[in-house]
MITOR-235839 format. One record per residue: residue in three letters; x, y, z of N, C-alpha, C in turn. Coordinates in pm, 1 decimal. Layout:
N
ATOM,Ala,X,Y,Z,X,Y,Z,X,Y,Z
...
***
This chain:
145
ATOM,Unk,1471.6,-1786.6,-1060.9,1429.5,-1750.5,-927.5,1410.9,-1876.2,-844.9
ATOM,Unk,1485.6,-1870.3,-728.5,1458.4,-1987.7,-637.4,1451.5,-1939.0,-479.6
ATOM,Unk,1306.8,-1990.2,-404.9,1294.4,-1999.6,-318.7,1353.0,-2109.3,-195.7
ATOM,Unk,1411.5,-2046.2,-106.1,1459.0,-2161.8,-18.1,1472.9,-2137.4,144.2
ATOM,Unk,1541.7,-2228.1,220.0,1508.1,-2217.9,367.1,1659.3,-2126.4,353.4
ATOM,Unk,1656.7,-2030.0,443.0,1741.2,-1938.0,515.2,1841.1,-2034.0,551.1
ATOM,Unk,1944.6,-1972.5,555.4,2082.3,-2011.5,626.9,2106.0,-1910.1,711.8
ATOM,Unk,2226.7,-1996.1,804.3,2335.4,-1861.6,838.7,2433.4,-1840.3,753.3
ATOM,Unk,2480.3,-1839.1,639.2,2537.1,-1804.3,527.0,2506.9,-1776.6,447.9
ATOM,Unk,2352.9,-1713.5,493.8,2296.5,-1588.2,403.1,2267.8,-1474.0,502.4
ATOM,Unk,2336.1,-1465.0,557.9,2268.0,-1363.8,719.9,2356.5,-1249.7,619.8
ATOM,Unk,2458.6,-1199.7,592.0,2545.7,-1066.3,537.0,2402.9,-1036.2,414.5
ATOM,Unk,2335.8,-1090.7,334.1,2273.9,-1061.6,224.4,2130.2,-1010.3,327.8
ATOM,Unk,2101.5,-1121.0,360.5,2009.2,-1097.3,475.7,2030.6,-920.1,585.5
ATOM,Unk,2070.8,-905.4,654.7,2093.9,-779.1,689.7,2147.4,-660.4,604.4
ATOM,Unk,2212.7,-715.6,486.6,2213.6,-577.2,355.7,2073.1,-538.9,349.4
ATOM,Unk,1991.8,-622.3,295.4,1796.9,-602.3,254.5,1763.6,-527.3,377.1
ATOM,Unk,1800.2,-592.0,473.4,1688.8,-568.7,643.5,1694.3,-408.5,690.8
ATOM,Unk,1851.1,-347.8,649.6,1885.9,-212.8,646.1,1872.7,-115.8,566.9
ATOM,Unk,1835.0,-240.4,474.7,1814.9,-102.5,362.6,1631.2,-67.0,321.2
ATOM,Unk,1563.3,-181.1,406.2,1414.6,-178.8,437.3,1325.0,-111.5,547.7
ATOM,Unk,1423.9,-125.3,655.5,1330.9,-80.2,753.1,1398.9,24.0,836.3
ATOM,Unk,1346.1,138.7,900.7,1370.8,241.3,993.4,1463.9,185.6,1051.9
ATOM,Unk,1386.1,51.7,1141.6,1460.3,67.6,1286.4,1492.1,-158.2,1245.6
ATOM,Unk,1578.9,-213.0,1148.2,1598.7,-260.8,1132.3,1685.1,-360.7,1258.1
ATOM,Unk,1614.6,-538.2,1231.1,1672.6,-630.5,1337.3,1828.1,-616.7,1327.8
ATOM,Unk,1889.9,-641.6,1444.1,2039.7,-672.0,1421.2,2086.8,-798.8,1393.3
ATOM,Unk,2224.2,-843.2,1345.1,2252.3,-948.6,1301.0,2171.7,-1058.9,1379.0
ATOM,Unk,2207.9,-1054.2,1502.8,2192.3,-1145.2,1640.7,2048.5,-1198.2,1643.2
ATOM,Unk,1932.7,-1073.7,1613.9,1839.4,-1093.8,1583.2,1795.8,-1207.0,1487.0
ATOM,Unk,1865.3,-1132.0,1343.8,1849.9,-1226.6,1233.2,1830.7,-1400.3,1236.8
ATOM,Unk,1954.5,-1447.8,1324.4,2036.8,-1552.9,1336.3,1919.0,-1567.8,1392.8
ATOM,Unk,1859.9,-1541.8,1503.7,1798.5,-1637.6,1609.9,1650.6,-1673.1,1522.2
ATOM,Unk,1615.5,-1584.0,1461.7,1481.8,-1606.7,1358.8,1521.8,-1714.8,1255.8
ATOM,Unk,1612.8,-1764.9,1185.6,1654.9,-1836.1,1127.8,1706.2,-1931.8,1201.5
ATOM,Unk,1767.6,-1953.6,1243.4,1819.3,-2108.4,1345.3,1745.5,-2127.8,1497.5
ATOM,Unk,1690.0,-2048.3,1552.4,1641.7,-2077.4,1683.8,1518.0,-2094.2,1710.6
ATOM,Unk,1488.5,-1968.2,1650.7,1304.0,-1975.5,1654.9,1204.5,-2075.2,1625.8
ATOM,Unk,1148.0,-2157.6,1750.9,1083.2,-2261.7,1704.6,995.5,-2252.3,1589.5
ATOM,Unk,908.9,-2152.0,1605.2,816.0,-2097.5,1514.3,818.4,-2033.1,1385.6
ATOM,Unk,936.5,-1981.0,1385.1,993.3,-1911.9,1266.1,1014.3,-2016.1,1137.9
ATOM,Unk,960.8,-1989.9,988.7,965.5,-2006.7,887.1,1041.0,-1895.8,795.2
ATOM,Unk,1196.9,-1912.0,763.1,1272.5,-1801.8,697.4,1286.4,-1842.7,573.1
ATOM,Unk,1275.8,-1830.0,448.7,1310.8,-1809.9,369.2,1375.6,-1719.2,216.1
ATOM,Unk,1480.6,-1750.6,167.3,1536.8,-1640.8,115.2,1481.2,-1637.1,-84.9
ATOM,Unk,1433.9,-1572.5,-109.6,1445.6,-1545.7,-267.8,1612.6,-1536.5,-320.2
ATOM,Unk,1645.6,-1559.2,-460.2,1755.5,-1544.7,-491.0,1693.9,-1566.2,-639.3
ATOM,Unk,1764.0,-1475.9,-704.2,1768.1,-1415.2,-842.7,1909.8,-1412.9,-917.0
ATOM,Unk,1927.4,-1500.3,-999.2,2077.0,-1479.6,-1078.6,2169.2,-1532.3,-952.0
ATOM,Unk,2127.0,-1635.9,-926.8,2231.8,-1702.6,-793.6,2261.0,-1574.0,-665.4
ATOM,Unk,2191.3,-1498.0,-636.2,2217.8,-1388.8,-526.7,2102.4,-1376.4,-449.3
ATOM,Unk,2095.6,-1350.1,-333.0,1975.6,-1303.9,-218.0,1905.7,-1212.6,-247.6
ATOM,Unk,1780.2,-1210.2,-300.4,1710.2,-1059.0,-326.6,1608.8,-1022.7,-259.8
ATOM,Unk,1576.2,-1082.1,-138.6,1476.6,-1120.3,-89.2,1455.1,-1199.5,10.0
ATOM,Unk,1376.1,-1200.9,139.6,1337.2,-1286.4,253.7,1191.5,-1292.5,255.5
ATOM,Unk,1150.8,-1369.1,348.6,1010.7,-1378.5,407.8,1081.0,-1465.7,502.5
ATOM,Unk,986.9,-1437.9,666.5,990.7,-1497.8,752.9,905.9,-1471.6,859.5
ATOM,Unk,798.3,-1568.1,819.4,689.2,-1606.0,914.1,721.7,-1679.6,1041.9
ATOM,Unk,605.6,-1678.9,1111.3,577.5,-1766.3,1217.5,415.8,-1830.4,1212.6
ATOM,Unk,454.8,-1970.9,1291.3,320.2,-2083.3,1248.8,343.0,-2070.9,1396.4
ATOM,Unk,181.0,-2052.6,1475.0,171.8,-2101.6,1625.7,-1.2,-2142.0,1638.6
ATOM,Unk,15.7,-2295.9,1584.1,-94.5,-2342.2,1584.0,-165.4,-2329.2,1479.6
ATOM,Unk,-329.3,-2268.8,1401.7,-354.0,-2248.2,1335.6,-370.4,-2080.7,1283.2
ATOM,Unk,-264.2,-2032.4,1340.8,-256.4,-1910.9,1300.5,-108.7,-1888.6,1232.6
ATOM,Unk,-97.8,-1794.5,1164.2,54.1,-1694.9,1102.2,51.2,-1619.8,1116.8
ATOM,Unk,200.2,-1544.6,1105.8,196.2,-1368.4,1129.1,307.6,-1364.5,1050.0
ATOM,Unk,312.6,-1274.1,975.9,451.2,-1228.5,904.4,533.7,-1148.2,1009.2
ATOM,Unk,628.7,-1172.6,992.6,719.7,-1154.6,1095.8,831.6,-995.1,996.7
ATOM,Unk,904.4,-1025.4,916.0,916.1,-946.9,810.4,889.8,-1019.1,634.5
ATOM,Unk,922.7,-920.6,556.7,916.7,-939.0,433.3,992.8,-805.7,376.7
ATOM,Unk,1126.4,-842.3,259.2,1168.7,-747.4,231.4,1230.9,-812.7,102.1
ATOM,Unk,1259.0,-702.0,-2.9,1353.4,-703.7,-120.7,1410.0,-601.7,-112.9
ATOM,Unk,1533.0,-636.3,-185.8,1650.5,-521.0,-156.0,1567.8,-394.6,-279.7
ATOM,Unk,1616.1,-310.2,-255.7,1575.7,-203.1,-334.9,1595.2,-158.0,-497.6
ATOM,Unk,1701.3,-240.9,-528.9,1719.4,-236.8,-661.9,1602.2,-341.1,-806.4
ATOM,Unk,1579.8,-481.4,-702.6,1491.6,-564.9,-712.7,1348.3,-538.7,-731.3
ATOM,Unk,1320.7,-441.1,-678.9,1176.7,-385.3,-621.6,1065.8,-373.1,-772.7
ATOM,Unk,962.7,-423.5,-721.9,861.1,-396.9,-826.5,887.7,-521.5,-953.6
ATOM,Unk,936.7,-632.6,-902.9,934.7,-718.6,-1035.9,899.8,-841.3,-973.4
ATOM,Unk,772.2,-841.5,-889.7,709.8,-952.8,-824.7,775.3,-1030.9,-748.6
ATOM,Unk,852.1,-1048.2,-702.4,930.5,-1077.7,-586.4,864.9,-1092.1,-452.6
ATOM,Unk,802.6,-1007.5,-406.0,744.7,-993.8,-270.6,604.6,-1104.3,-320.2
ATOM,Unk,517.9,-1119.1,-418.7,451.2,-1153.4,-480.3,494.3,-1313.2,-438.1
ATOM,Unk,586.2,-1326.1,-501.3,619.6,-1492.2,-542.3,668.1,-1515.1,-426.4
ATOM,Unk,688.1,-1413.4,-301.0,689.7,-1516.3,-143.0,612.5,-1466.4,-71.9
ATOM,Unk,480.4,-1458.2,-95.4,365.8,-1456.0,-53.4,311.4,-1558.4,-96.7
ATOM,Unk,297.1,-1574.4,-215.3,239.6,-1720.4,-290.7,325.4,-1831.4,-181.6
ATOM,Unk,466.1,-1825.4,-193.5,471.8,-1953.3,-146.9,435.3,-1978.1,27.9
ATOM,Unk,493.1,-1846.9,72.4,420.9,-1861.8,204.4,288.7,-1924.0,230.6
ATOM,Unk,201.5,-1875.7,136.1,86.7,-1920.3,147.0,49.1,-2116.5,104.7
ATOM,Unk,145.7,-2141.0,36.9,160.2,-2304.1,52.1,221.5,-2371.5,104.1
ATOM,Unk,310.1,-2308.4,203.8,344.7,-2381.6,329.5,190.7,-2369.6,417.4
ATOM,Unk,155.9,-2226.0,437.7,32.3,-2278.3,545.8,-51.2,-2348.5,541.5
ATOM,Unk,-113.6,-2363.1,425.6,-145.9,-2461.4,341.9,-129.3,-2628.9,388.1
ATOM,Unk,-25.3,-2645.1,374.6,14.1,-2809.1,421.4,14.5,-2780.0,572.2
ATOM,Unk,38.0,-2709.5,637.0,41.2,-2661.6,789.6,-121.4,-2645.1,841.6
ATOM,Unk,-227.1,-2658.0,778.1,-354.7,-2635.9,840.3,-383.9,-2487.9,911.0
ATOM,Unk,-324.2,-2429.7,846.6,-323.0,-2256.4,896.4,-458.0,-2224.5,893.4
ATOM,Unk,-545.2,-2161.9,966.0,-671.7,-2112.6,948.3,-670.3,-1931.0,923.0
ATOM,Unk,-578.7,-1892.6,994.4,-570.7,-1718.9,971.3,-399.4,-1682.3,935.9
ATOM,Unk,-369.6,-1569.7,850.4,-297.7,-1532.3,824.4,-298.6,-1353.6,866.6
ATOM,Unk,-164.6,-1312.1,958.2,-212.5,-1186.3,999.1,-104.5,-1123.3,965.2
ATOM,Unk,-85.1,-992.8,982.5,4.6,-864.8,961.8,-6.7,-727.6,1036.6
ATOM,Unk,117.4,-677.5,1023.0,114.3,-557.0,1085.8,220.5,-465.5,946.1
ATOM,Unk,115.5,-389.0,908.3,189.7,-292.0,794.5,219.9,-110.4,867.0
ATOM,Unk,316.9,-50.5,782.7,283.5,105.6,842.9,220.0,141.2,752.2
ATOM,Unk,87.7,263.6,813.0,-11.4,325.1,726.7,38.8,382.9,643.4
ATOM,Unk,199.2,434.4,597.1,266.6,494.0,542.5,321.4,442.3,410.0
ATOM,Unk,303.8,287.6,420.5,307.2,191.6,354.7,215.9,148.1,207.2
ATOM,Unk,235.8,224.6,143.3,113.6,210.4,32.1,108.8,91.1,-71.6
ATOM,Unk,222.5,81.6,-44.9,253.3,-41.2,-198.4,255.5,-160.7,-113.5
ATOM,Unk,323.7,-172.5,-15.9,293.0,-291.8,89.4,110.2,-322.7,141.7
ATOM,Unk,76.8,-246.8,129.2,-86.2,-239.1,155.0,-184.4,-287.2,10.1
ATOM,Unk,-145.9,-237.1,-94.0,-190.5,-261.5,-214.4,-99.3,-406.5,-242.2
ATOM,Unk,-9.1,-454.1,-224.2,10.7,-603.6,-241.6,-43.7,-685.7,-132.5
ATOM,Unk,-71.9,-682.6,-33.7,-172.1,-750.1,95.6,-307.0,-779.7,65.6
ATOM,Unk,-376.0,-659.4,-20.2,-521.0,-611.2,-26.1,-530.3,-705.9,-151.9
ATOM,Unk,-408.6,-741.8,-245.7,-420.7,-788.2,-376.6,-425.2,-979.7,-340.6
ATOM,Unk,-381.2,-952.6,-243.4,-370.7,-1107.6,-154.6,-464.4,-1175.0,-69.7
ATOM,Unk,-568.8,-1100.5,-40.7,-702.9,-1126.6,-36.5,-668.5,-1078.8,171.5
ATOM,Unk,-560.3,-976.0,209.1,-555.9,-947.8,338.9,-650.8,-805.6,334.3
ATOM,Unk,-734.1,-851.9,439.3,-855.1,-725.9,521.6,-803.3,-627.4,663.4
ATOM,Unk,-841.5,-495.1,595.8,-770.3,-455.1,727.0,-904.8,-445.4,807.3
ATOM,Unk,-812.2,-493.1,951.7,-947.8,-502.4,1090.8,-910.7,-377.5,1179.7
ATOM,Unk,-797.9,-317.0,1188.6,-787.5,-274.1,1269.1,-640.8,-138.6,1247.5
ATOM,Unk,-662.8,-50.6,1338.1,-550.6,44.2,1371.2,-508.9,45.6,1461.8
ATOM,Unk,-312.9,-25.4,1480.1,-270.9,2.6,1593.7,-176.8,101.7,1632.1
ATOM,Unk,-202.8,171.1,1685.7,-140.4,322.7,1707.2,-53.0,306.5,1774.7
ATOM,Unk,45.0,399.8,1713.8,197.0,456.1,1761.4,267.9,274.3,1797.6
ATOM,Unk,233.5,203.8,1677.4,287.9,103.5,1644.0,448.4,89.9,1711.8
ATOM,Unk,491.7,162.9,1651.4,684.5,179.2,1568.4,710.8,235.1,1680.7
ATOM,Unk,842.0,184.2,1659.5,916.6,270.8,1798.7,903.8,491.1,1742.2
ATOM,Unk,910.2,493.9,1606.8,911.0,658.5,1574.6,744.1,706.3,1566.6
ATOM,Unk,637.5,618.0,1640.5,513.7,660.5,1652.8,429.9,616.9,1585.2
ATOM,Unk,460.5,602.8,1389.7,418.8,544.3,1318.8,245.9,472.8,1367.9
ATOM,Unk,111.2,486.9,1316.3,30.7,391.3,1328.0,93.1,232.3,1271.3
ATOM,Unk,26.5,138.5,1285.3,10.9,24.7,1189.2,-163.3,-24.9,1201.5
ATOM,Unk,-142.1,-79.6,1039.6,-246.7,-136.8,1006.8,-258.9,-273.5,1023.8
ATOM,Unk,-276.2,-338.5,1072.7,-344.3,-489.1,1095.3,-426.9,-548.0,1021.5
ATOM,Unk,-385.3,-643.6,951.4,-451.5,-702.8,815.9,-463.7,-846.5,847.2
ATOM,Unk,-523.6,-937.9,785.6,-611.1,-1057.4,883.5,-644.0,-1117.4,701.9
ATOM,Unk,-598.8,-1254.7,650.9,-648.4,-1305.9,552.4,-695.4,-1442.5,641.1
ATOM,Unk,-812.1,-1496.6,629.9,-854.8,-1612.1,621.0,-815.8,-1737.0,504.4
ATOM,Unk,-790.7,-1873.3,555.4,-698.1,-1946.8,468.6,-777.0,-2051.1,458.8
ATOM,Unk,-937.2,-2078.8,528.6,-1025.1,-2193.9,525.5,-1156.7,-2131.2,507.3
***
């Protein structure tokens, strides 16, 4: 297993996961600009057996973070993966002087909520009709000092 910085020659592996994760999934164009443009953006890809199984891609603005997404492809799922880029996320902020770490989960979301909660993230808050399909989200807030 190796963690590393995103390319654009991982964007096809990258949008396989992103579609096969979320409702209303970023488009390529999207992708690209979170990985090469975004000042703020921190992308990185998991890879298992030399292949993409996995992203995280935060944002640092000042002494705060926000997860931006987090996904493993579906076949991957449940063998700590999401786990081991949370850990490392969490040691980039780390050297970055991060003071808060935040999120936005769907309440629908149970296993994503039970790995957050296992990560020492508190939920503060409910933000309603989150998602473009209405969806609440939960807002989760870890302290890093």
């Amino acid at each position: 297993m190796t963690i590393r910085l995103a390319s654009s020659n991982d964007i096809d592996s990258i949008e396989r996961i992103e579609n096969e994760s979320f409702s209303n999934p970023f488009k390529k164009a999207d992708l690209l600009y979170e990985i090469s443009e975004n000042p703020v953006s921190k992308f990185y890809v998991l890879e298992s057996e030399g292949r993409v199984v996995g992203y995280i891609d935060f944002w640092i603005t000042f002494t705060s973070a926000t997860i931006d997404k987090i996904a493993i492809e579906k076949k991957s799922r449940n063998k700590g993966f999401a786990g081991k880029l949370l850990e490392f996320s969490l040691s980039i902020l780390k050297e970055n002087d991060v003071e808060f770490y935040t999120l936005e989960v769907r309440k629908s979301n149970v296993a994503a909520i039970k790995l957050y909660k296992k990560f020492g993230f508190n939920e503060v808050t409910i933000k309603k009709n989150y998602y473009d399909d209405g969806e609440d989200a939960i807002y989760m807030v870890k302290g890093l000092i």
